[in-house]
N, CA, C and O atoms as CSV, one atom per row, in Angstrom:
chain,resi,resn,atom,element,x,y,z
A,1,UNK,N,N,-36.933,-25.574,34.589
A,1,UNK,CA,C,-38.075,-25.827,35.441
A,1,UNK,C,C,-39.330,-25.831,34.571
A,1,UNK,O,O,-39.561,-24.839,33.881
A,2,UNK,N,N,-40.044,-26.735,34.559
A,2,UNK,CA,C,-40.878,-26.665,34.200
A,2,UNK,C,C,-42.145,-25.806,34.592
A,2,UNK,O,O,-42.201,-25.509,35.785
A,3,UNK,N,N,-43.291,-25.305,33.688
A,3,UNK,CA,C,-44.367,-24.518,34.135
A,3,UNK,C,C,-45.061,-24.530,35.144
A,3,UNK,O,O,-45.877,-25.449,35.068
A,4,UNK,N,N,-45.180,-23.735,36.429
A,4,UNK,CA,C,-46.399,-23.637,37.534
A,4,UNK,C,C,-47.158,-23.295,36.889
A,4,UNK,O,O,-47.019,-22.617,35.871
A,5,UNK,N,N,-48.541,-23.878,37.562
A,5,UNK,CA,C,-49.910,-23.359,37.513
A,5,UNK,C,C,-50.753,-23.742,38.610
A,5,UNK,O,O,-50.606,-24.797,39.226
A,6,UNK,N,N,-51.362,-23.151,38.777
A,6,UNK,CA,C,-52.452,-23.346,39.871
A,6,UNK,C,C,-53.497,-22.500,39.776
A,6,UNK,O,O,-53.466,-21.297,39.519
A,7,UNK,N,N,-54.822,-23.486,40.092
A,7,UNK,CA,C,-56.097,-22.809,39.366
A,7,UNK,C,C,-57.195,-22.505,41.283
A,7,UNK,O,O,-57.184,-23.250,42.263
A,8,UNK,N,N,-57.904,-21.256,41.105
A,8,UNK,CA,C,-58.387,-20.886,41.840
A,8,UNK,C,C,-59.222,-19.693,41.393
A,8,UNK,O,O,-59.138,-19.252,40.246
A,9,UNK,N,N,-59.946,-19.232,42.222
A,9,UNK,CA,C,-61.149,-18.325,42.876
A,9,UNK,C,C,-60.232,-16.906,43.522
A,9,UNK,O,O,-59.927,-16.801,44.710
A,10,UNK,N,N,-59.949,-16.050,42.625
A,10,UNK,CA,C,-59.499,-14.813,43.583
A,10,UNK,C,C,-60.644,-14.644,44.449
A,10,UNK,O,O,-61.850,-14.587,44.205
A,11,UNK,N,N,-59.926,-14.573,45.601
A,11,UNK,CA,C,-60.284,-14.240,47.048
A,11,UNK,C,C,-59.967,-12.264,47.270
A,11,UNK,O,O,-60.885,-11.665,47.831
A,12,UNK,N,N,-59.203,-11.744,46.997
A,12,UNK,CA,C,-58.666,-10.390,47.091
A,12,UNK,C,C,-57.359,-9.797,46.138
A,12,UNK,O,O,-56.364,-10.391,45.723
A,13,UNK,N,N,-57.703,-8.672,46.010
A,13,UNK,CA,C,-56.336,-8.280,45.145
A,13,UNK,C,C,-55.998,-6.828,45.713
A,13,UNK,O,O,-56.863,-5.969,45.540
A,14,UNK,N,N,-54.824,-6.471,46.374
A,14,UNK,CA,C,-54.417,-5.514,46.735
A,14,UNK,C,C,-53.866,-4.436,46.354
A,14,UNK,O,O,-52.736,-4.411,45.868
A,15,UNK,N,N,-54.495,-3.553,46.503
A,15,UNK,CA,C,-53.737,-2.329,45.859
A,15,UNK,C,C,-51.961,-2.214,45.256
A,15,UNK,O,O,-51.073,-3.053,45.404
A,16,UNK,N,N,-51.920,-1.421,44.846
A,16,UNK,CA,C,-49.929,-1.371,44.105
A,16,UNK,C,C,-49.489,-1.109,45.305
A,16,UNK,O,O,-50.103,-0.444,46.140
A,17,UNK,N,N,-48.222,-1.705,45.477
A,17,UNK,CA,C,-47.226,-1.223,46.408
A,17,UNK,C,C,-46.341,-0.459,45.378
A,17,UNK,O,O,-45.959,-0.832,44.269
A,18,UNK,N,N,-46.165,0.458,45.898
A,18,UNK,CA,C,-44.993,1.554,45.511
A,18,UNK,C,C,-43.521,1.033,46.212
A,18,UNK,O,O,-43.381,1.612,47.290
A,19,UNK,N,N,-42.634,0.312,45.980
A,19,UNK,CA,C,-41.315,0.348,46.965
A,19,UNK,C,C,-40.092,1.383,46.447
A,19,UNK,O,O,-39.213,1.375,47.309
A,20,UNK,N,N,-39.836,2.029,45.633
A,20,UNK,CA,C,-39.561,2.528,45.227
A,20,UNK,C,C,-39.607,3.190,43.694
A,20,UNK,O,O,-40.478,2.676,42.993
A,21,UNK,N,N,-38.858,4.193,43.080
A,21,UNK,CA,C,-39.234,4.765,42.213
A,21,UNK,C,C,-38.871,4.033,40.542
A,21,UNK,O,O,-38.956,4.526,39.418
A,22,UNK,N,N,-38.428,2.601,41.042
A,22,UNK,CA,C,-37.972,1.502,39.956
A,22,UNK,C,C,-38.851,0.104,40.354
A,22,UNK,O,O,-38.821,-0.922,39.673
A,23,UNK,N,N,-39.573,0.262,41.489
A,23,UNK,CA,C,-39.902,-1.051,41.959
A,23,UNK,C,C,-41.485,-0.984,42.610
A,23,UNK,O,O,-41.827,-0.202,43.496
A,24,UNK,N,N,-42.303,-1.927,41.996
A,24,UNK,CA,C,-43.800,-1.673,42.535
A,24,UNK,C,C,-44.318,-3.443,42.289
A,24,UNK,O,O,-44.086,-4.328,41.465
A,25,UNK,N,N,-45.098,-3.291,43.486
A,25,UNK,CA,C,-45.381,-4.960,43.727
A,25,UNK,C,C,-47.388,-4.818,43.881
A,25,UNK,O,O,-48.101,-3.900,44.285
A,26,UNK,N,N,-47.619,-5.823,43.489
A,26,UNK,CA,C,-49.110,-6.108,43.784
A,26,UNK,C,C,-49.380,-7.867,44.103
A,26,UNK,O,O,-48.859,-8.841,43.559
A,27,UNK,N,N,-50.327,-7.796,45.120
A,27,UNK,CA,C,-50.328,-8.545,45.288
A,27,UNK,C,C,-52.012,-9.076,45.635
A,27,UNK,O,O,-52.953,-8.395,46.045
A,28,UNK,N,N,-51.951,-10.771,45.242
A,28,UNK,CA,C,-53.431,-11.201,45.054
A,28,UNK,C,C,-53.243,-12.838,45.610
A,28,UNK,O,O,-52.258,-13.577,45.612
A,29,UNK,N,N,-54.836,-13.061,46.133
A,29,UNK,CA,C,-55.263,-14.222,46.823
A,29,UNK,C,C,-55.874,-15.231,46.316
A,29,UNK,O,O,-57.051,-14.962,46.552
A,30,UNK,N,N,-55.850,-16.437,45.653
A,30,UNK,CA,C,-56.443,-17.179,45.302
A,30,UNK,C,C,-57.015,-18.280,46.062
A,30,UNK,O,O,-56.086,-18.813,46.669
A,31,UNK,N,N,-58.302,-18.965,46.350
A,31,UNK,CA,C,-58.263,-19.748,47.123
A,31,UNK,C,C,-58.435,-21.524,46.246
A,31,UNK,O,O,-59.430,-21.472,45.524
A,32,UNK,N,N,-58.020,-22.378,46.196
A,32,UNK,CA,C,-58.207,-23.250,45.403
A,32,UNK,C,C,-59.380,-24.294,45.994
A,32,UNK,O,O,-59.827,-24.304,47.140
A,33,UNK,N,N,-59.803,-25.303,44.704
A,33,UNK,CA,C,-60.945,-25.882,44.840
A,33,UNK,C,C,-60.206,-27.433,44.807
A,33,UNK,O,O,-60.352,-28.390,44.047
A,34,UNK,N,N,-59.339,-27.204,46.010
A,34,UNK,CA,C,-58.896,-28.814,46.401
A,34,UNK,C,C,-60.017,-29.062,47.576
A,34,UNK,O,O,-60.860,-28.306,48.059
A,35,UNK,N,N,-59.669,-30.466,47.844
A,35,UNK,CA,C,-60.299,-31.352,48.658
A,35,UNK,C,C,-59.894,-30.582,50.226
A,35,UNK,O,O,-60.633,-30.820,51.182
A,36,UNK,N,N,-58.952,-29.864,50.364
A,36,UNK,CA,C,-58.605,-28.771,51.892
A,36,UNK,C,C,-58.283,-27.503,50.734
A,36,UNK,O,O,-57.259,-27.435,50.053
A,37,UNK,N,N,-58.978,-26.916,50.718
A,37,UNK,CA,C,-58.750,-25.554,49.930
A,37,UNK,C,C,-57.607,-24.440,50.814
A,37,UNK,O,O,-57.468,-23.991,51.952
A,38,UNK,N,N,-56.916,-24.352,49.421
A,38,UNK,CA,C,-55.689,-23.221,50.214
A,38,UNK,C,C,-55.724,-21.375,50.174
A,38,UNK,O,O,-56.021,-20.873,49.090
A,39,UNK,N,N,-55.628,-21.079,50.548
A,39,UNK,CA,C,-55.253,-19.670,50.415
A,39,UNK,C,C,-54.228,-19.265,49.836
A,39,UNK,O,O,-53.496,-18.871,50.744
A,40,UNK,N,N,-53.649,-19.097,48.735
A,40,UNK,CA,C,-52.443,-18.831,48.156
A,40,UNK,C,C,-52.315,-17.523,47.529
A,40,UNK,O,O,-52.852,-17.094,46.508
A,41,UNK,N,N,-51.463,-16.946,48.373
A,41,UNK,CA,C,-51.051,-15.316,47.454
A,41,UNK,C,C,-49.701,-15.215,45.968
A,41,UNK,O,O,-48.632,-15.822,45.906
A,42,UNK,N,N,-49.866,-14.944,45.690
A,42,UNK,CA,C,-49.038,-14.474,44.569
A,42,UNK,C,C,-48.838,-13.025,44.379
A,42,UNK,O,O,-49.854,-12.341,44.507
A,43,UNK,N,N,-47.437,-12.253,44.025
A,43,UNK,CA,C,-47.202,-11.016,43.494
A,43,UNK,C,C,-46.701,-10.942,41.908
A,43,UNK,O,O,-46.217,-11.770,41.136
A,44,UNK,N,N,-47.056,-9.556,41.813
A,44,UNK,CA,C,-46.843,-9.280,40.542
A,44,UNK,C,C,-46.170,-8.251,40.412
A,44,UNK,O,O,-46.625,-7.332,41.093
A,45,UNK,N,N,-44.983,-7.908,39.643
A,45,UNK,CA,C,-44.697,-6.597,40.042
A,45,UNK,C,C,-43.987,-5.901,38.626
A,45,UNK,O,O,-44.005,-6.539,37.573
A,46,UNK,N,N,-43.473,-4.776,38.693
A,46,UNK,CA,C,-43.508,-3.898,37.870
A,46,UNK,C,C,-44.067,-4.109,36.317
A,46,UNK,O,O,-45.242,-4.476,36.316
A,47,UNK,N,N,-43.636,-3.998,35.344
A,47,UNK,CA,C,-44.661,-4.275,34.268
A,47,UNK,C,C,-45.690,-5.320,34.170
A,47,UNK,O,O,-46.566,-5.119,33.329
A,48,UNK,N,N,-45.738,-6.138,34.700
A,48,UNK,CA,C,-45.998,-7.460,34.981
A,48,UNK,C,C,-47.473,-7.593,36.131
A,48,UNK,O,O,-48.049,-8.613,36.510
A,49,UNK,N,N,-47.781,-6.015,36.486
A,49,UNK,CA,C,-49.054,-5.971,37.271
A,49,UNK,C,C,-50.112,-5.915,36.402
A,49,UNK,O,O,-51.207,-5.992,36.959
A,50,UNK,N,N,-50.124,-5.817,35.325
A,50,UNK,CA,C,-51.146,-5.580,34.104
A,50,UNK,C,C,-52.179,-7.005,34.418
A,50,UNK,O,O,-53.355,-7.021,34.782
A,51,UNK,N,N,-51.319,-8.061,34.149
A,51,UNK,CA,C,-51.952,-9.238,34.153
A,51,UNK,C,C,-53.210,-9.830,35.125
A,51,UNK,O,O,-53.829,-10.864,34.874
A,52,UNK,N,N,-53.445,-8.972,36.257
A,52,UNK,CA,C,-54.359,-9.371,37.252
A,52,UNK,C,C,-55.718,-8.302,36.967
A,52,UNK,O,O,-56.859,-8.429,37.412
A,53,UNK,N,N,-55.066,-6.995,35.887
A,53,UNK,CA,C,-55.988,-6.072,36.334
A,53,UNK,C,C,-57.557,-6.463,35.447
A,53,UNK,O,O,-58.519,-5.772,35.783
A,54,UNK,N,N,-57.765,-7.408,34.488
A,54,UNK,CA,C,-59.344,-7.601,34.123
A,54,UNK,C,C,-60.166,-8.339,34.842
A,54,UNK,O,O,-61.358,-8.531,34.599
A,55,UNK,N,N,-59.411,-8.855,35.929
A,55,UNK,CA,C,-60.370,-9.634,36.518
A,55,UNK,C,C,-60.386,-9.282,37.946
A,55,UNK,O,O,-59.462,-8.734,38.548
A,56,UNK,N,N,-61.742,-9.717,38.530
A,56,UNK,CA,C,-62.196,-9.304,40.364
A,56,UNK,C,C,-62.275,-10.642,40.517
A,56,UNK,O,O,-62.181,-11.583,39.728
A,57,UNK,N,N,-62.534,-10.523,42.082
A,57,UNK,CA,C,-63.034,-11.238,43.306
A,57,UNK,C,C,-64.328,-12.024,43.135
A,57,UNK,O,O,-65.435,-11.489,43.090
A,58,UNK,N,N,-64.137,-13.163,43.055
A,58,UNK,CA,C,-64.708,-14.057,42.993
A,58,UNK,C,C,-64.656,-15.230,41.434
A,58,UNK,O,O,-65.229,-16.303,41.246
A,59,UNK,N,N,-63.720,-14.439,40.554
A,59,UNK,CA,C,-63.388,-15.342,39.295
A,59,UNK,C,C,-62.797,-16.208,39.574
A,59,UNK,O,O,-62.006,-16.309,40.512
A,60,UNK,N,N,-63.128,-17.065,38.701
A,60,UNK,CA,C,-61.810,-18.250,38.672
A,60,UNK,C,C,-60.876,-18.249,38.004
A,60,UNK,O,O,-61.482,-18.599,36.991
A,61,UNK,N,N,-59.736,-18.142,37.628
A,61,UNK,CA,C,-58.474,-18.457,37.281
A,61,UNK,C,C,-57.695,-19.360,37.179
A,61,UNK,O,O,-57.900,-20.359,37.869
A,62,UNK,N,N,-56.379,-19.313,36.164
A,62,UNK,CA,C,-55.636,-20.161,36.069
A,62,UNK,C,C,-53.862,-19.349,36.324
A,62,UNK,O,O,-53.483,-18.605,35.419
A,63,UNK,N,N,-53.251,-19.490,37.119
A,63,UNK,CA,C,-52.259,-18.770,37.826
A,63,UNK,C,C,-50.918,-19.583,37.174
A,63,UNK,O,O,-50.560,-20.656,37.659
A,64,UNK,N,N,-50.228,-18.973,36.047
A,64,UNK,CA,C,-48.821,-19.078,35.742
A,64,UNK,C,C,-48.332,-18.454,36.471
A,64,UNK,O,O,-48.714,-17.334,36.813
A,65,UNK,N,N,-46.936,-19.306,37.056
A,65,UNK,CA,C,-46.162,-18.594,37.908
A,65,UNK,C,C,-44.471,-19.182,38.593
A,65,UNK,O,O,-44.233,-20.365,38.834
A,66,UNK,N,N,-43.884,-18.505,38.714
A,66,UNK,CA,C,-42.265,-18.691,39.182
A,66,UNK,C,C,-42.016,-18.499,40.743
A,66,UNK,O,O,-42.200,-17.578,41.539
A,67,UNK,N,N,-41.580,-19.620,40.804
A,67,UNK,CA,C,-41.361,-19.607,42.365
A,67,UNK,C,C,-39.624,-19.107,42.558
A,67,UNK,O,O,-38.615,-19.476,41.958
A,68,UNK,N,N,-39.818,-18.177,43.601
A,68,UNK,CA,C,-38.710,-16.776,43.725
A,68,UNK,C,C,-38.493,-17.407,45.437
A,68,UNK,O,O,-39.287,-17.729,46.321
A,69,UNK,N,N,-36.799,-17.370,45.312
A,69,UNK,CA,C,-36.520,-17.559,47.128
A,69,UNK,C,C,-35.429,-16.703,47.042
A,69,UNK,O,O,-34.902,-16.235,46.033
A,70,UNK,N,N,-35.060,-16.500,48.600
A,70,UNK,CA,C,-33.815,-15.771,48.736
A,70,UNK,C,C,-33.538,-16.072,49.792
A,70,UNK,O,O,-34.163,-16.951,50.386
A,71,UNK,N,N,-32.216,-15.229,50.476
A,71,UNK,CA,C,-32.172,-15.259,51.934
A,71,UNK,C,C,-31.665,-13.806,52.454
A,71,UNK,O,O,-30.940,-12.906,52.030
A,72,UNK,N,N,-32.310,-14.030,53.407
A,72,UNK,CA,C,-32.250,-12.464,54.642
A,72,UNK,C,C,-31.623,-12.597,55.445
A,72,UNK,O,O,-32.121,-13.438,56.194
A,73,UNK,N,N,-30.352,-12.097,55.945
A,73,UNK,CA,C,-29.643,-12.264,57.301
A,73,UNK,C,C,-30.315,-13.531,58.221
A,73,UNK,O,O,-31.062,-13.616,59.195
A,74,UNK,N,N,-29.557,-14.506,57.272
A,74,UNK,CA,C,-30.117,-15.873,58.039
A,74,UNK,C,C,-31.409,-17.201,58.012
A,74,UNK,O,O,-31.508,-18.418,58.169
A,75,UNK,N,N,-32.636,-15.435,57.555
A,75,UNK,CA,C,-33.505,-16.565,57.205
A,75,UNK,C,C,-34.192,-16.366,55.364
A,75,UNK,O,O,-34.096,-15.516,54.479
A,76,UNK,N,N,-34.770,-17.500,55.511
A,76,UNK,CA,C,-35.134,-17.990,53.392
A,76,UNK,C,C,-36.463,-17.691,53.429
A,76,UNK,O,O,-37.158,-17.958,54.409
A,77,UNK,N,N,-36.908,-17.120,52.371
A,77,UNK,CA,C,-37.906,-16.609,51.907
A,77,UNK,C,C,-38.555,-16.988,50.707
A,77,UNK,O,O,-37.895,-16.543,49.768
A,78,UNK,N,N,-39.611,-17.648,50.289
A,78,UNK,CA,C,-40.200,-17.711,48.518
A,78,UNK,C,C,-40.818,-16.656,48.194
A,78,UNK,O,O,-41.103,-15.909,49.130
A,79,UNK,N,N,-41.121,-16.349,47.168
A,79,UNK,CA,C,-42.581,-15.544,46.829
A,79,UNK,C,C,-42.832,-16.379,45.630
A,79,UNK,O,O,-41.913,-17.127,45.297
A,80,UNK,N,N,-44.013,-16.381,44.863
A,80,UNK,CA,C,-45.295,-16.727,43.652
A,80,UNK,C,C,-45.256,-15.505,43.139
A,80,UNK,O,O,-45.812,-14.471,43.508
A,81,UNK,N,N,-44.290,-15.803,41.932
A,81,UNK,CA,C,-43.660,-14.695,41.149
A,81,UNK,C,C,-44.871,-14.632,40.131
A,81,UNK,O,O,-45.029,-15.852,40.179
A,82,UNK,N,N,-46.080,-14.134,39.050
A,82,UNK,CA,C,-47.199,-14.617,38.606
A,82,UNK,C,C,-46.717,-13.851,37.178
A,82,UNK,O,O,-46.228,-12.722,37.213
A,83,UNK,N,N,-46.891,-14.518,36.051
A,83,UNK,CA,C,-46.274,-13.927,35.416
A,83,UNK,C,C,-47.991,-14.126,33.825
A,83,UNK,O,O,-47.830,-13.778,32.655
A,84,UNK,N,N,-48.980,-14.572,34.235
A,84,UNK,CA,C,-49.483,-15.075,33.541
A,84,UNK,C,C,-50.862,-15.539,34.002
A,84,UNK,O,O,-50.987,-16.672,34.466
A,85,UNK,N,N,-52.089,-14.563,33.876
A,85,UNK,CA,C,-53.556,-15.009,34.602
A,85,UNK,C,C,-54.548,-15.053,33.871
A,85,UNK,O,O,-55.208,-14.054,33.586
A,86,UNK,N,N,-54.870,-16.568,33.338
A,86,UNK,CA,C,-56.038,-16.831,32.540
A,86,UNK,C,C,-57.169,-16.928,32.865
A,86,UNK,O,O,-57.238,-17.330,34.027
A,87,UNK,N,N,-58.284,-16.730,32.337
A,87,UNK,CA,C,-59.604,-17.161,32.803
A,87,UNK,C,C,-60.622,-15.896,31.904
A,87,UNK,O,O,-60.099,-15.234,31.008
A,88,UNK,N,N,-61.762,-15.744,32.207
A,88,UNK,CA,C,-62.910,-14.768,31.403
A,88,UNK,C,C,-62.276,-13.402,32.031
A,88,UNK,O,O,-61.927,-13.386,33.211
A,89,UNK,N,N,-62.160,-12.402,31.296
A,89,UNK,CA,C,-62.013,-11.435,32.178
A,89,UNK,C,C,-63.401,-10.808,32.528
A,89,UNK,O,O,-64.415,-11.148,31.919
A,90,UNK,N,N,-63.409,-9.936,33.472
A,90,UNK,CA,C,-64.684,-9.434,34.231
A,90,UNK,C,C,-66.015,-8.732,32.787
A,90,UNK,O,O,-65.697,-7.953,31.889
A,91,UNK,N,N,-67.209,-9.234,32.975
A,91,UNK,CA,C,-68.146,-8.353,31.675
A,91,UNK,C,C,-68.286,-7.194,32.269
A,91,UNK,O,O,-68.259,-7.157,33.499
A,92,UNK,N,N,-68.464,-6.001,31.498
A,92,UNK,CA,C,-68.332,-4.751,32.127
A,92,UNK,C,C,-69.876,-4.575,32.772
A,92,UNK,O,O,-70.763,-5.227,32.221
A,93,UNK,N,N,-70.261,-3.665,33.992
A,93,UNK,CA,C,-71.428,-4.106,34.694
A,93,UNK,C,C,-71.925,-3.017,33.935
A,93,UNK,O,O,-71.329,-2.167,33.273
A,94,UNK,N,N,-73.713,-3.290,34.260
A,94,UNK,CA,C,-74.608,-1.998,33.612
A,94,UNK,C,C,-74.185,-0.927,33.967
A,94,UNK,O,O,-73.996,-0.175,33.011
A,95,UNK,N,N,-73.832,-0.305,35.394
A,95,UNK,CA,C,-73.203,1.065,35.562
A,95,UNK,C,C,-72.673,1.545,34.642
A,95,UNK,O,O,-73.238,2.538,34.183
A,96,UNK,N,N,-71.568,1.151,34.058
A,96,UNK,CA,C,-70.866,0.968,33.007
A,96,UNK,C,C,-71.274,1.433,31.787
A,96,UNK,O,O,-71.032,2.468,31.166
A,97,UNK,N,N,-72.000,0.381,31.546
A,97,UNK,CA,C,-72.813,0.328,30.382
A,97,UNK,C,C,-73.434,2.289,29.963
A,97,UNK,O,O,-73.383,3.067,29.011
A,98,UNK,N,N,-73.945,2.266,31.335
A,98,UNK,CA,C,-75.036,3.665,31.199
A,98,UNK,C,C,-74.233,4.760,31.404
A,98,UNK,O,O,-74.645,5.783,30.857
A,99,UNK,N,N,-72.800,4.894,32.276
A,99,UNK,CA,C,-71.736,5.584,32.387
A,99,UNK,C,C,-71.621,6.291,30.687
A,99,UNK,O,O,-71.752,7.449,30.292
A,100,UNK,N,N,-71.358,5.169,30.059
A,100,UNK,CA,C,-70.705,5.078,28.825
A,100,UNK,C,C,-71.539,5.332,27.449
A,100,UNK,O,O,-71.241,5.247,26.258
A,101,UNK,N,N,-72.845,5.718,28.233
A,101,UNK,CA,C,-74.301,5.747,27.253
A,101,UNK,C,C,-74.450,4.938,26.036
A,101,UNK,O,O,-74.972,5.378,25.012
A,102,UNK,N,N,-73.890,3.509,26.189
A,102,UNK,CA,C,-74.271,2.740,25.403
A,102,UNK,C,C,-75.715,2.619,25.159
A,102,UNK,O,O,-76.280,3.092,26.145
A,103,UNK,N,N,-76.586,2.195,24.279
A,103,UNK,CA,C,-77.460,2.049,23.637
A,103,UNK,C,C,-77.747,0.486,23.828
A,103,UNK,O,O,-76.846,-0.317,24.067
A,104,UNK,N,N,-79.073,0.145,23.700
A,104,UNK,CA,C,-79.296,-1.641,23.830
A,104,UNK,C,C,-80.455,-1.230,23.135
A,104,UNK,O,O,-80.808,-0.071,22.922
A,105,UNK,N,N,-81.242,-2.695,22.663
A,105,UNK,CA,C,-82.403,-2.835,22.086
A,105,UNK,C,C,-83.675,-3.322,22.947
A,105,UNK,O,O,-84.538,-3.851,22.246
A,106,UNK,N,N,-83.855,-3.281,23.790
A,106,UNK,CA,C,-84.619,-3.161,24.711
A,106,UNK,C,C,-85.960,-2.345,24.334
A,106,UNK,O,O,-85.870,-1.120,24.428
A,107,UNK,N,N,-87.183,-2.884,23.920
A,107,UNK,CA,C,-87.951,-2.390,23.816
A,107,UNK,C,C,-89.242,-2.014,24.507
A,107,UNK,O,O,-90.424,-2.226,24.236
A,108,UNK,N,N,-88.460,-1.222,25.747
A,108,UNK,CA,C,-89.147,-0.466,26.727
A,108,UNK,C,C,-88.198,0.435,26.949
A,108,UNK,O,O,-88.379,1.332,27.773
């Protein structure tokens, strides 16, 4: 199969799911900048949650990802397996900055 990607605007990113003591899922919203813009979620899960964590809500992105199906007593399921999230990661804000008593040249 060749590479997914799909580029978007995180919309939200949800806290870790815990499912068990081998298994933890996260999951995030992208909305894309098509001509009918979509809402598309993607998960990430156990080692593999790292990848969402430099960036917030409202970046843009570029979303590598594996499309995952199964079936459940009858009925089929996908998920946006994300294995891969490019874009700027977040600049750290002044809070931050002064948290961390960085120093600037600011001469006032």
């Amino acid at each position: 199969m060749s590479e997914l990607t799909m580029k978007g605007v995180i919309k939200l990113i949800n806290p870790v799911k815990v499912i068990s003591d081998k298994f933890s899922v996260r999951e995030f919203v992208i909305t894309t900048a098509d001509k009918y813009p979509q809402e598309v979620i993607f998960q990430t899960v156990n080692d593999r949650m790292d990848v969402i964590a430099p960036y917030g809500q409202g970046q843009e992105v570029t979303v590598s990802f594996n499309v995952r199906g199964r079936e459940y007593n009858g009925k089929y399921y996908n998920t946006l397996d994300a294995y891969k999230v490019q874009g700027e990661a977040a600049a750290p804000s002044v809070l931050d900055s002064i948290l961390n008593n960085e120093q600037d040249d600011l001469p006032f």
